[in-house]
SERO-4910 file (N, C-alpha, C, O; in steps of 0.05 Angstrom, whole numbers):
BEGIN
 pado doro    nc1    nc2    nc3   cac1   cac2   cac3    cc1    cc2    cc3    oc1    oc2    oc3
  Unk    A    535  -2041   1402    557  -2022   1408    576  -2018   1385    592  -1999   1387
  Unk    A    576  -2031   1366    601  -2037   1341    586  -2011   1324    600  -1993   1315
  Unk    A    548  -2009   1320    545  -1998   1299    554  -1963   1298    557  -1951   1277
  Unk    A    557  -1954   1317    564  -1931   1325    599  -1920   1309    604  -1899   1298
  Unk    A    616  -1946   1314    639  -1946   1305    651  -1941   1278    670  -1929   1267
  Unk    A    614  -1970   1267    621  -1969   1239    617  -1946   1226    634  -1934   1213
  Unk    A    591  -1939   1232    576  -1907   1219    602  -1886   1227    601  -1871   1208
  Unk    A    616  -1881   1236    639  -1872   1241    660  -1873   1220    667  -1853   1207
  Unk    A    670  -1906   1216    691  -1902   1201    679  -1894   1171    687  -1877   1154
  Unk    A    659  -1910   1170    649  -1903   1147    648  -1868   1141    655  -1862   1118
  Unk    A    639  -1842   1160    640  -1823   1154    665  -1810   1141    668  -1793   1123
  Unk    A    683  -1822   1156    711  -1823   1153    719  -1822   1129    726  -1803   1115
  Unk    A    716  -1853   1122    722  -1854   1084    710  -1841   1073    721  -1834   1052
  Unk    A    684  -1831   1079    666  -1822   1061    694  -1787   1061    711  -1782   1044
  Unk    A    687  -1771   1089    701  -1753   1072    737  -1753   1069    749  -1732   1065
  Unk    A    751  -1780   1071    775  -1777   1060    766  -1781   1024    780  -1775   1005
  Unk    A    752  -1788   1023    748  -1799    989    745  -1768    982    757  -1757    964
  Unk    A    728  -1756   1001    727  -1732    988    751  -1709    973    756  -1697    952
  Unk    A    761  -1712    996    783  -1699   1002    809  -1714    982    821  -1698    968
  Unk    A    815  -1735    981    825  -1746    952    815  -1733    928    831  -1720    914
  Unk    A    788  -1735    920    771  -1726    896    784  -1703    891    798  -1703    871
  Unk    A    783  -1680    907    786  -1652    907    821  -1642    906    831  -1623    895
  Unk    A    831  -1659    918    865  -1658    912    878  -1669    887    901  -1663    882
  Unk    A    865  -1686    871    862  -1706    844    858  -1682    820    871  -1678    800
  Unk    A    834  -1668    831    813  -1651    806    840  -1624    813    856  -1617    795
  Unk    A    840  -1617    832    866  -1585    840    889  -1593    816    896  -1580    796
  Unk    A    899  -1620    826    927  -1631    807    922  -1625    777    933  -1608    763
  Unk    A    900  -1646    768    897  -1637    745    886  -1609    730    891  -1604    706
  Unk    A    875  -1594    744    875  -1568    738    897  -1548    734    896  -1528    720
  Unk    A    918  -1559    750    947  -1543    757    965  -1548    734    984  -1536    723
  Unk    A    950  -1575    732    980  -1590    705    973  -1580    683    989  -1569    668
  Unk    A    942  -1583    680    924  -1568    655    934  -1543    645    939  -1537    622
  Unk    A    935  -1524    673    943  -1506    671    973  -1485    666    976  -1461    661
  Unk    A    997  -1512    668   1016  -1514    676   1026  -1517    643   1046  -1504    636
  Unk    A   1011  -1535    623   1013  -1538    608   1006  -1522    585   1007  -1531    563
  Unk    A   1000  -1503    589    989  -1480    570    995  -1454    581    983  -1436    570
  Unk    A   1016  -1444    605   1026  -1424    611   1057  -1432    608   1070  -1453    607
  Unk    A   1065  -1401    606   1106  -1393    602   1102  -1393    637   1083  -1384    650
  Unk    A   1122  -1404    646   1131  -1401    667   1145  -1381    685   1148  -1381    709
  Unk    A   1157  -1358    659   1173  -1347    662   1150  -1322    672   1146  -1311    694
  Unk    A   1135  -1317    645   1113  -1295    653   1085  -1294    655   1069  -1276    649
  Unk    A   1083  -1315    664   1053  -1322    665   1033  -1320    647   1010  -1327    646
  Unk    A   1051  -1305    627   1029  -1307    594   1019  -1340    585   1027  -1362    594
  Unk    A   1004  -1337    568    996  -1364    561   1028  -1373    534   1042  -1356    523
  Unk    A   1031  -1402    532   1054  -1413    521   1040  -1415    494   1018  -1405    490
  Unk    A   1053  -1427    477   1037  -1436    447   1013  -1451    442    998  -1448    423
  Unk    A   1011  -1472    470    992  -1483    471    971  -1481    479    950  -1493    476
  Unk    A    978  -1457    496    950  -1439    506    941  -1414    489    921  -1402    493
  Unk    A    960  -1408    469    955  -1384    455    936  -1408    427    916  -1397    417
  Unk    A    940  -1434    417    922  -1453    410    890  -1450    416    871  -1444    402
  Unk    A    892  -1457    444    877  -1461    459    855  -1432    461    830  -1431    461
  Unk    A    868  -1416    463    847  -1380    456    845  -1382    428    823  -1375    420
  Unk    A    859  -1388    414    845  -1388    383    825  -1413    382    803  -1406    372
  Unk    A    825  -1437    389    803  -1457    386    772  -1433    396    751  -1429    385
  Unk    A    784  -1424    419    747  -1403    432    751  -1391    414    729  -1381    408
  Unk    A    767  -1384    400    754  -1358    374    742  -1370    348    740  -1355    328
  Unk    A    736  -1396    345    730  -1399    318    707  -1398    313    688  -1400    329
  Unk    A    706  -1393    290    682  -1381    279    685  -1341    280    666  -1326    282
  Unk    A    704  -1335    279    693  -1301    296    717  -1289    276    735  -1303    268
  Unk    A    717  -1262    271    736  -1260    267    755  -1244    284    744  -1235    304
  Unk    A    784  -1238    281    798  -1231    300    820  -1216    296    828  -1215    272
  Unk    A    834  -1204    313    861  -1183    301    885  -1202    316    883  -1208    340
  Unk    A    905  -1211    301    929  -1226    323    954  -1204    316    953  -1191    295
  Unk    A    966  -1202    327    992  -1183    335   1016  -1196    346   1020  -1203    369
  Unk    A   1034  -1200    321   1061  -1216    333   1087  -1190    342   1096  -1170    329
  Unk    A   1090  -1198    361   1108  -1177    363   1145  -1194    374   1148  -1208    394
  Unk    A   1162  -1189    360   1184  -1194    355   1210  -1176    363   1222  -1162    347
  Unk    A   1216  -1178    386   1242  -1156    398   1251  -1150    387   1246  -1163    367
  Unk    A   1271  -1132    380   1292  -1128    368   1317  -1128    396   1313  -1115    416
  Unk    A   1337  -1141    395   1367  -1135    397   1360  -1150    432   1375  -1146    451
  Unk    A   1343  -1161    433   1352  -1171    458   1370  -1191    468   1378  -1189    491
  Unk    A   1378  -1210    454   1410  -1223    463   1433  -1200    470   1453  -1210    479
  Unk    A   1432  -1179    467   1451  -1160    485   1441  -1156    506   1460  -1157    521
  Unk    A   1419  -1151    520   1409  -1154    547   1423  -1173    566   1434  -1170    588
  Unk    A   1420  -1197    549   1430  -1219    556   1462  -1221    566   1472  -1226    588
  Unk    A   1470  -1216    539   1500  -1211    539   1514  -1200    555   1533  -1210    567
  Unk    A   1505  -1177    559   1514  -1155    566   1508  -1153    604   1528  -1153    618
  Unk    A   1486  -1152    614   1480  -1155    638   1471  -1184    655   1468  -1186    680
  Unk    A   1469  -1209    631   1465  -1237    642   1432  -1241    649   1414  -1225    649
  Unk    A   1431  -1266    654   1405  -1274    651   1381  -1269    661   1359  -1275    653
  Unk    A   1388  -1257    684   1372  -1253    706   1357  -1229    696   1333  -1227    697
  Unk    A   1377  -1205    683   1361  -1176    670   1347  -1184    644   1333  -1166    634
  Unk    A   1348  -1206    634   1332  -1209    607   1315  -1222    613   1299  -1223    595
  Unk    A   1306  -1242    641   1286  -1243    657   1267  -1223    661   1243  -1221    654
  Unk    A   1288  -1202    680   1272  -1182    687   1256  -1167    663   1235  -1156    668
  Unk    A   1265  -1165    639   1249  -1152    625   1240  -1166    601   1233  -1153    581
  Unk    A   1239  -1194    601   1215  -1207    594   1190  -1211    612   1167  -1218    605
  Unk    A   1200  -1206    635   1179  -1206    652   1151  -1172    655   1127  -1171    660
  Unk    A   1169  -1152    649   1157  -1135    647   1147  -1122    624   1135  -1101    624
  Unk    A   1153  -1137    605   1139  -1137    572   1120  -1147    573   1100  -1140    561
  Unk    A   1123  -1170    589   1099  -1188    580   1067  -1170    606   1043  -1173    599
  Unk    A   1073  -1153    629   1057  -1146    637   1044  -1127    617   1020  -1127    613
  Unk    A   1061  -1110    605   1056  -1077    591   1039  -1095    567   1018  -1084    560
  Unk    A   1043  -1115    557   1023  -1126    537   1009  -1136    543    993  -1135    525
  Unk    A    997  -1154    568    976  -1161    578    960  -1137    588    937  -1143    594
  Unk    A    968  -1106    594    953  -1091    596    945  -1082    569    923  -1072    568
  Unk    A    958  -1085    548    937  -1073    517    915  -1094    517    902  -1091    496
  Unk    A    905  -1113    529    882  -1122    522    867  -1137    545    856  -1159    543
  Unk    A    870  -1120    573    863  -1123    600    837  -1126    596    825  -1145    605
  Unk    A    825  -1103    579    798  -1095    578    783  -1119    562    760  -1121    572
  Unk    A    784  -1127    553    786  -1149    521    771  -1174    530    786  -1192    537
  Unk    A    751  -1178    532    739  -1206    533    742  -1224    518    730  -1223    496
  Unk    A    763  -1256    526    763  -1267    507    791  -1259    485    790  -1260    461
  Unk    A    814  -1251    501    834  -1240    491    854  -1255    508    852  -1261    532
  Unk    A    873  -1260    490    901  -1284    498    927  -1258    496    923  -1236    484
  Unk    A    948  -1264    507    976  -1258    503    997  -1274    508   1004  -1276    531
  Unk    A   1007  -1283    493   1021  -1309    489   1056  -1301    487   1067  -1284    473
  Unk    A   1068  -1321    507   1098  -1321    503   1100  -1344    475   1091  -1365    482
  Unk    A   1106  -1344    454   1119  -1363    435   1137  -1368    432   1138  -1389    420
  Unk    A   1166  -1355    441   1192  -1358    440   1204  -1343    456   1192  -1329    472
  Unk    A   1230  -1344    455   1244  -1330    473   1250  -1301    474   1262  -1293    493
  Unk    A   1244  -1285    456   1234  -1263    458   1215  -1255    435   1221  -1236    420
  Unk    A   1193  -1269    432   1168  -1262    417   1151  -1266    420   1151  -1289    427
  Unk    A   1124  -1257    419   1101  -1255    437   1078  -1246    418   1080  -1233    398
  Unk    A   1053  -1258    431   1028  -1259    406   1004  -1246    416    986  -1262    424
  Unk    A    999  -1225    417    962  -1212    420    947  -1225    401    953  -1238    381
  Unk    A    925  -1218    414    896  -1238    393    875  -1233    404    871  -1236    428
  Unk    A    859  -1227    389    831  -1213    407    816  -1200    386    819  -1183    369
  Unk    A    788  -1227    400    768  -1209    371    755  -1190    367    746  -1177    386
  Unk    A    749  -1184    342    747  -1164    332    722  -1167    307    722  -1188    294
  Unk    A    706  -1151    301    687  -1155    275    698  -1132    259    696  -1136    235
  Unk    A    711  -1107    266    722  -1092    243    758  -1101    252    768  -1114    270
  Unk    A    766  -1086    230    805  -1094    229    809  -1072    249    796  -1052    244
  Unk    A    824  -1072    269    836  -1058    290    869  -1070    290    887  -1060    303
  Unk    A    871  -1089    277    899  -1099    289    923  -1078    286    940  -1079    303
  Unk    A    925  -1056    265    940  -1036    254    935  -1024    288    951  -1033    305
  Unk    A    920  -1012    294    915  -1000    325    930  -1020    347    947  -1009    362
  Unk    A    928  -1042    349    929  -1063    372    967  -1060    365    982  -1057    385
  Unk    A    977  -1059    342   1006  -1059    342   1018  -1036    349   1041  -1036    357
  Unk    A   1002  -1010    345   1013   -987    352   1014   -978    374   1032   -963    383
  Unk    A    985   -992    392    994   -994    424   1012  -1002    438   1022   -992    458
  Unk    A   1016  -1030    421   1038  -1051    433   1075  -1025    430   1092  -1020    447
  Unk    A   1073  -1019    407   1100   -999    402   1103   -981    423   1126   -975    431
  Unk    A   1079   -968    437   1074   -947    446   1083   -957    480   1096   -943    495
  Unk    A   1075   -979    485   1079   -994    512   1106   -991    518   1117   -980    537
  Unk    A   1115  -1003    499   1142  -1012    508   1166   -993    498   1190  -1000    495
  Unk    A   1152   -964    494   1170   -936    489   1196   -936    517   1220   -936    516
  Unk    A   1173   -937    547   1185   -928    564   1209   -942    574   1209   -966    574
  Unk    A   1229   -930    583   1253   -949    598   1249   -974    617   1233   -972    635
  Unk    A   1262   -998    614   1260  -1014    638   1285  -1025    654   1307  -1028    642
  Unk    A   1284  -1029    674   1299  -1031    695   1299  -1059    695   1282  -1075    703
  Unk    A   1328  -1066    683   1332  -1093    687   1354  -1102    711   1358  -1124    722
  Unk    A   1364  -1085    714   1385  -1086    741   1389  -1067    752   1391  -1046    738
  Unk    A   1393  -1066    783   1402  -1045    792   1419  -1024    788   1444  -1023    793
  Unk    A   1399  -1000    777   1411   -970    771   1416   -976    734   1430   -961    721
  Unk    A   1403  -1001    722   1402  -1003    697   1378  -1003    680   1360  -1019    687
  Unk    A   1374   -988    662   1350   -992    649   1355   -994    619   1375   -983    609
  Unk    A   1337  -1007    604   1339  -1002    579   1323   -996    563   1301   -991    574
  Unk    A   1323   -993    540   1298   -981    526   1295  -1010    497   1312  -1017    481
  Unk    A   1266  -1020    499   1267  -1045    480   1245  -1029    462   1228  -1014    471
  Unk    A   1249  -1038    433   1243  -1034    410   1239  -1059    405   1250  -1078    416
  Unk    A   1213  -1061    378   1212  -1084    378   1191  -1091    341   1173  -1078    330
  Unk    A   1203  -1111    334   1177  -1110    303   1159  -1124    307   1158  -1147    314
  Unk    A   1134  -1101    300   1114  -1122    298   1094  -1121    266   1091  -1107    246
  Unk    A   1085  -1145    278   1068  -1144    249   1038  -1155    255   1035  -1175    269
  Unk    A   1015  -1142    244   1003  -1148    257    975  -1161    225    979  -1159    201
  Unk    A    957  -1168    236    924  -1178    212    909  -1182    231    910  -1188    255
  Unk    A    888  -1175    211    858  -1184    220    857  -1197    202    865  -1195    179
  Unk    A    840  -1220    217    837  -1243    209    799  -1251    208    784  -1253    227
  Unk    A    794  -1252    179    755  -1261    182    748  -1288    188    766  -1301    177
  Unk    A    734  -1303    198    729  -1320    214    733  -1343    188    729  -1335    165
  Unk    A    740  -1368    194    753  -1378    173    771  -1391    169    773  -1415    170
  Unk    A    791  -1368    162    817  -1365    149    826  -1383    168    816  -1386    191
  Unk    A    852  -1400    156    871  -1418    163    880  -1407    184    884  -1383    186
  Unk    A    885  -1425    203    904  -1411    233    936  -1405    225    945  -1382    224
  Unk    A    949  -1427    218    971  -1433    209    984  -1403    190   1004  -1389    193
  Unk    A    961  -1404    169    971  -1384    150    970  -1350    163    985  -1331    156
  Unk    A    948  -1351    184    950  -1327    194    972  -1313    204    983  -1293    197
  Unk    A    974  -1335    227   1008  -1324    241   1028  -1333    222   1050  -1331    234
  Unk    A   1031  -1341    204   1048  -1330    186   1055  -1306    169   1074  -1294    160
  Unk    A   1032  -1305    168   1028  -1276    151   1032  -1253    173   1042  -1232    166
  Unk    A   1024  -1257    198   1037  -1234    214   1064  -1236    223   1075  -1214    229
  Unk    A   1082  -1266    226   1101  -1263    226   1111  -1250    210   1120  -1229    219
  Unk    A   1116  -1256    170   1121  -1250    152   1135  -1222    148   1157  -1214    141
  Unk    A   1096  -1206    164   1099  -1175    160   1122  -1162    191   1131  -1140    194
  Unk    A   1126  -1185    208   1140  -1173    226   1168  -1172    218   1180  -1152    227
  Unk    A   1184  -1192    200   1206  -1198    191   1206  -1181    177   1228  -1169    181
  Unk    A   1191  -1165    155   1187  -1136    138   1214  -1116    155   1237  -1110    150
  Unk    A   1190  -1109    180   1199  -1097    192   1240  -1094    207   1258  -1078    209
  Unk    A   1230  -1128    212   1267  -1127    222   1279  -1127    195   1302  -1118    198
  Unk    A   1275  -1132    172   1295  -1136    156   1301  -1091    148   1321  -1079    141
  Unk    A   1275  -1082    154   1281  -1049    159   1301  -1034    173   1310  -1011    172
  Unk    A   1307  -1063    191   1327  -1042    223   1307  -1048    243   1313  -1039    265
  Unk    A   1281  -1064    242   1265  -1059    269   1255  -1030    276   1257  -1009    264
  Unk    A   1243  -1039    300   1222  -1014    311   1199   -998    294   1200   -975    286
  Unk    A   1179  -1016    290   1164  -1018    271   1145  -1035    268   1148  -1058    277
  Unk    A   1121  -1027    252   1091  -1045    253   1088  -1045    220   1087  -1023    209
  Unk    A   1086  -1071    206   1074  -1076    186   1050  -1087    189   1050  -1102    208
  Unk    A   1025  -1085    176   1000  -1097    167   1006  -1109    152   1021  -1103    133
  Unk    A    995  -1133    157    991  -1156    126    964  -1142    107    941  -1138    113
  Unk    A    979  -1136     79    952  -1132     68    935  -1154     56    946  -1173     44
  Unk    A    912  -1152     59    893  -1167     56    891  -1172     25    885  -1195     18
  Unk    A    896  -1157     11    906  -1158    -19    916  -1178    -32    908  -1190    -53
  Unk    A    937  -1183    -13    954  -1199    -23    958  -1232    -20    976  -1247    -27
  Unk    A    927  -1237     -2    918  -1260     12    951  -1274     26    975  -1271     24
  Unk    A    931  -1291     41    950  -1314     54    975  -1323     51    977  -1334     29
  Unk    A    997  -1323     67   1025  -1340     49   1018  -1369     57   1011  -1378     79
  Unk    A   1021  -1379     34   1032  -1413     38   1049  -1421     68   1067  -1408     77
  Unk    A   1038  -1445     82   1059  -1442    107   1080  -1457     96   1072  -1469     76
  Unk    A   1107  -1462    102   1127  -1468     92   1132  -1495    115   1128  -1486    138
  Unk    A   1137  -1515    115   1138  -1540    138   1163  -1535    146   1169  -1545    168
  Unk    A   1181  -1522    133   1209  -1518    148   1209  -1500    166   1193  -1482    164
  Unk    A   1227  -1500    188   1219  -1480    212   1229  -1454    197   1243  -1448    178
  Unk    A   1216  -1443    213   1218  -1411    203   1248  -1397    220   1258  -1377    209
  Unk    A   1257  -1404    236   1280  -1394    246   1301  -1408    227   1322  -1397    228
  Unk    A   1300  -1423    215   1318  -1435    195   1321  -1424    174   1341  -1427    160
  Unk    A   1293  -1405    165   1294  -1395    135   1301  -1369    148   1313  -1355    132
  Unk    A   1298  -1361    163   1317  -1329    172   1341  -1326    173   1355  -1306    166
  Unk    A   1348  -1350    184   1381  -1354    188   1396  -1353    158   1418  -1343    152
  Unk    A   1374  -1372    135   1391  -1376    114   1393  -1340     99   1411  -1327     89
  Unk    A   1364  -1338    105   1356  -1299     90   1375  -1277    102   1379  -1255     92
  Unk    A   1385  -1287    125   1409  -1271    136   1444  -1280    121   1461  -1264    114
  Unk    A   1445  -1301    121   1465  -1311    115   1468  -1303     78   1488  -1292     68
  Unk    A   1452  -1309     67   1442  -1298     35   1453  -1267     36   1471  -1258     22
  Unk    A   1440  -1253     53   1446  -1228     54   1475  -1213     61   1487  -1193     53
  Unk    A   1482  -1235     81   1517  -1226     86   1535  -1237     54   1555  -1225     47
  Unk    A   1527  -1255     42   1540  -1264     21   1538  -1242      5   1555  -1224      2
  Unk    A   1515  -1243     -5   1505  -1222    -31   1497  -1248    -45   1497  -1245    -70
  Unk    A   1490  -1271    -36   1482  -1286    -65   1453  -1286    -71   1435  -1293    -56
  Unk    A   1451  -1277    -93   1420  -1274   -104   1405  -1297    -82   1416  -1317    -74
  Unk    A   1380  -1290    -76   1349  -1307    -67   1345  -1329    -87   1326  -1344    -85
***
């Protein structure tokens, strides 16, 4: 009369184990996942925009940094919730330039700068930045009965399978800073000409600040 009970509990454990297994493998998929997305816009974070360049190696590819212009007045001006709202809706209008795209990332990197990447065997990136310009022409509605219109620099390379990661998105940052140091609203190409910049180990928001501060002085570079 007992064996009936046992074969019982035993089914039991058998599918609570299961059911553990499967809530264990969900977690870590979530955290996995958790860890390589912006929270804010569901784009992939730095470590997931990593993580799409690791599947691209070997290949070559077009990356596209694109760099706001003037958005701490969003901020300022209407508070945090509208510079939400329209980081939130940048980051859709750029995940639609490469919807179609197999094997294509769009990445939040900072607080208002963001990375296309998607390969490519001829150079299209000059195209992929002019889209990106073209996206984000239209007005957005960051608060009720408010909209604004964001501009933004970008800079964009193709990149042949290879080439340094590091140095790449530098060199498209580089050519995006071109641009803001123009006034913004605008797409530089890195030319290929001119190969690779050296990456610099100092943060790069540090050497802008000083290239800004240089510039309010007038003291020679």
């Amino acid at each position: 009369m007992l064996l009936p009970a046992v074969g019982a509990l035993s089914l039991a454990g058998h599918v609570w184990a299961a059911r553990v297994a499967r809530s264990q493998r969900a977690r870590l998929v979530q955290a996995r996942r958790d860890a390589t997305t912006d929270p804010l816009t569901g784009l992939a974070n730095r470590a997931g925009l990593d993580a799409a360049l690791d599947d691209l190696d070997g290949e070559s590819y077009d990356l596209v940094l694109v760099d706001l212009d003037k958005f701490k007045p969003v901020n300022d001006t209407w508070g945090h919730d509208a510079g939400d709202r329209l980081l939130v809706e940048i980051a859709a209008r750029l995940r639609g330039c490469l919807a179609d795209v197999e094997d294509s990332v769009v990445a939040r990197i900072g607080g208002d700068e963001f990375v296309l990447a998607a390969p490519s065997s001829v150079p299209l990136a000059h195209f992929l930045g002019a889209e990106v310009i073209a996206v984000l022409a239209a007005p957005i509605e960051v608060a009720d009965g408010v909209s604004v219109t964001v501009t933004a620099s970008v800079g964009a390379i193709h990149a042949t399978a290879g080439e340094d990661r590091a140095r790449v998105k530098a060199a498209a940052d580089a050519a995006a800073y071109e641009v803001k140091l123009r006034g913004g609203d605008g797409l530089v190409e890195h030319n290929p000409l001119a190969g690779l910049p050296e990456v610099d180990e100092r943060p790069l928001l540090r050497l802008r600040e000083l290239a800004a501060l240089t510039a309010v002085l007038g003291v020679p570079a």
